[in-house]
N, C-alpha and C positions, 0 to 999 in steps of 0.2 A: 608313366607320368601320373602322379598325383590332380585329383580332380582341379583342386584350388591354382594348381601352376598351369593345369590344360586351361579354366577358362582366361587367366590372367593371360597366357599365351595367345589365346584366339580375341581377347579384346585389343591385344596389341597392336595382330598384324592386320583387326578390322579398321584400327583406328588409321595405319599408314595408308592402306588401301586407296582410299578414295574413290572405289565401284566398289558393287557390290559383287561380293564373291562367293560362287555357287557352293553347296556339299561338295562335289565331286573336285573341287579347287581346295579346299579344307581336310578333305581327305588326304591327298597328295601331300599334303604341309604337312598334318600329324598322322605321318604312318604308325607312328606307335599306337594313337589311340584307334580304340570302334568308333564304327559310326553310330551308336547308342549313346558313347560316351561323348563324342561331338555336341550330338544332339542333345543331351541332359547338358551342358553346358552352355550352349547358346542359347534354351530357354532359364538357367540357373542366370546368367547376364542382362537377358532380357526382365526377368525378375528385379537384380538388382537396382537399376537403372528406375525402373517403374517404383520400389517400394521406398526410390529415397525420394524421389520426385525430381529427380534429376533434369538438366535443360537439355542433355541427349536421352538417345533411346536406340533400340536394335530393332532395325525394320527388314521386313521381308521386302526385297525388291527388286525387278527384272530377274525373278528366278534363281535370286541369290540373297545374302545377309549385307548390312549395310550400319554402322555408325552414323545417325544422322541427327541434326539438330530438332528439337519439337515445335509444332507447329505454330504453338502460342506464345513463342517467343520471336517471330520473326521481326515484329516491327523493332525491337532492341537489334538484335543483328543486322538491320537495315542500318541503321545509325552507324554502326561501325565500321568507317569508311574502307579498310581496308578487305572488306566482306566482299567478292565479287557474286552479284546474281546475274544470272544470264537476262539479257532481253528478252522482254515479254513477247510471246508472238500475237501478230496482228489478226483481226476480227476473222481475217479473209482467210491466213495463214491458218487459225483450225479448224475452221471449217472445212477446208481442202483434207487437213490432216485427220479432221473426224471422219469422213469420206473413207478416204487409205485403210485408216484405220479399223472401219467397221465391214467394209466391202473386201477388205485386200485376200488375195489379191486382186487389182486391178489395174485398166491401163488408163490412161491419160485421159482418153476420148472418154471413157466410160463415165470416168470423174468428172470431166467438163461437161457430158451431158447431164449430171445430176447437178451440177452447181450454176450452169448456162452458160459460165464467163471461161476466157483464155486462163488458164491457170499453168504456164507455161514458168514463167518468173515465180512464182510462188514454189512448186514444186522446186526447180533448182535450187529456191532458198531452205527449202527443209533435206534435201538432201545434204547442203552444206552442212547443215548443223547437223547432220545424221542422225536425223526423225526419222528419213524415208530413207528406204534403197530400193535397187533394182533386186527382186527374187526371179526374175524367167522372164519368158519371153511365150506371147499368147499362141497356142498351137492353131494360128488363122491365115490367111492371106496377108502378107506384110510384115508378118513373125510380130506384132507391140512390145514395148516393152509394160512388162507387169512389175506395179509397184508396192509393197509392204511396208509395217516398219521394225522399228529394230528395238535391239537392248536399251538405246539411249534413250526409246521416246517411252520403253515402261519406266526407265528410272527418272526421265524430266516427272513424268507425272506420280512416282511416286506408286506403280502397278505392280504386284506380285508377277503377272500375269495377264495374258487378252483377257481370259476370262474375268478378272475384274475391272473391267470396262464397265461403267452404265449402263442401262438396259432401257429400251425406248421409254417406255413406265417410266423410270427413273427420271429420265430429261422433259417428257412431256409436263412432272409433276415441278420440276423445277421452272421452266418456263411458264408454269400457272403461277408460281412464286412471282418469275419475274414481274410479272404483269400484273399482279393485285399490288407490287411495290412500287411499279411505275403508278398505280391509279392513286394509290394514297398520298403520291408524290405531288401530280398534278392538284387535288383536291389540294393539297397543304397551301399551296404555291395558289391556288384559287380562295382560299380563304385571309393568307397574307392580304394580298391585294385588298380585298373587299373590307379589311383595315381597316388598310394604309388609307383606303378611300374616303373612310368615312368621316365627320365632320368633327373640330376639335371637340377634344373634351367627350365624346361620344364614347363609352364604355359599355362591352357586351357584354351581357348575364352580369354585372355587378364585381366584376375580376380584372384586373389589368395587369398585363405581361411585364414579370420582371427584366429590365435590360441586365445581359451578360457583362459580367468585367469583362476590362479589358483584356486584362491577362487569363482570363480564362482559357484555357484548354479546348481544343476543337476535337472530338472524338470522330476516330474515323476506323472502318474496317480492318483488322488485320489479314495480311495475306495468310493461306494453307497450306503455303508450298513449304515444303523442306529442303533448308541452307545445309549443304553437305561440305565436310571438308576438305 
């Protein structure tokens, strides 16, 4: 098999796919070719994709390859209603699953005593969605059950692998983020006021606030996550 017909072949069967599919599932597919020659072609794709500026890309994901939409396109994808995105999970729900996630395995109790609360309902609900599963059972008195997670919750979030998980560094530095955003937020919303307060016609530093058209535009954050198809 000719290079150009092996990668046009392996964008095909990425594009029906819809998970991602490891080497050793890509292997199976093109027994004719090496897995050199795989591999020179999933990065020749990845290339492609990257050097036209394409709104897909080839991501590494839950230990396999994946066709997936880029990330700076999703508020357009949102628009289109026939786009289905999963439900977002709730405050509670990842932090349970940050838990799972960074301790696993673990059992239930262990999880409830780092979080404090019943996390009984929450857990059932990430298992639904098969975030979490059962791997074993704790070698203690009462056998627990011990919980991990799985393929689907590298690929919700878009992970090669655990290993690219965050690193405490990492989240401490982000929650320092969050916290000088909440301060400049409050000060903003403390300077509004002190305005709105002040008496007509009163003008500070010699500047007065354009009002917005109406029709103007509200800019608001785009999501990170990737729309797969």
């Amino acid at each position: 098999m000719e290079d150009q017909e092996l990668k046009s072949a392996i964008e095909a069967v990425l594009f029906i796919a819809g998970n991602p599919l490891s080497m050793d599932r890509l292997k199976g597919l093109f027994e004719e070719a090496s897995p050199e020659q795989i591999e020179a072609q999933l990065a020749a794709l990845r290339h492609d994709y990257d050097d036209r500026g394409a709104g897909i890309m080839l991501a590494e994901i839950a230990s396999g390859h994946q066709i997936v939409t880029r990330p700076e396109y999703a508020a357009w994808l949102r628009k289109f209603r026939s786009v289905k995105v999963s439900a977002k999970l709730s405050k509670p729900a990842l932090e349970t699953l940050a838990i799972v996630a960074y301790k696993q395995p673990i059992t239930r109790a262990e999880a409830e005593a780092i979080r404090g609360v019943n996390i009984g309902g929450i857990m059932r609900n990430l298992m639904e969605r098969r975030l979490v599963k059962i791997v074993g059972k704790k070698d203690v008195p009462g056998k627990p059950m011990l919980y991990g997670t799985t393929p689907e919750f590298l690929q919700y979030f878009g992970l090669r692998d655990l290993s690219a998980l965050p690193t405490l560094k990492e989240f401490q530095e982000l929650e320092a983020g969050e916290e000088i955003m909440e301060e400049v937020a409050r000060d903003e919303d403390a300077d509004s006021a002190e305005e709105s307060a002040a008496p007509d016609g009163a003008i500070a530093d010699d500047t007065t606030a354009a009002e917005p058209a109406d029709n103007e535009p509200v800019a608001s954050a785009a999501s990170k996550e990737n729309i797969t198809k």
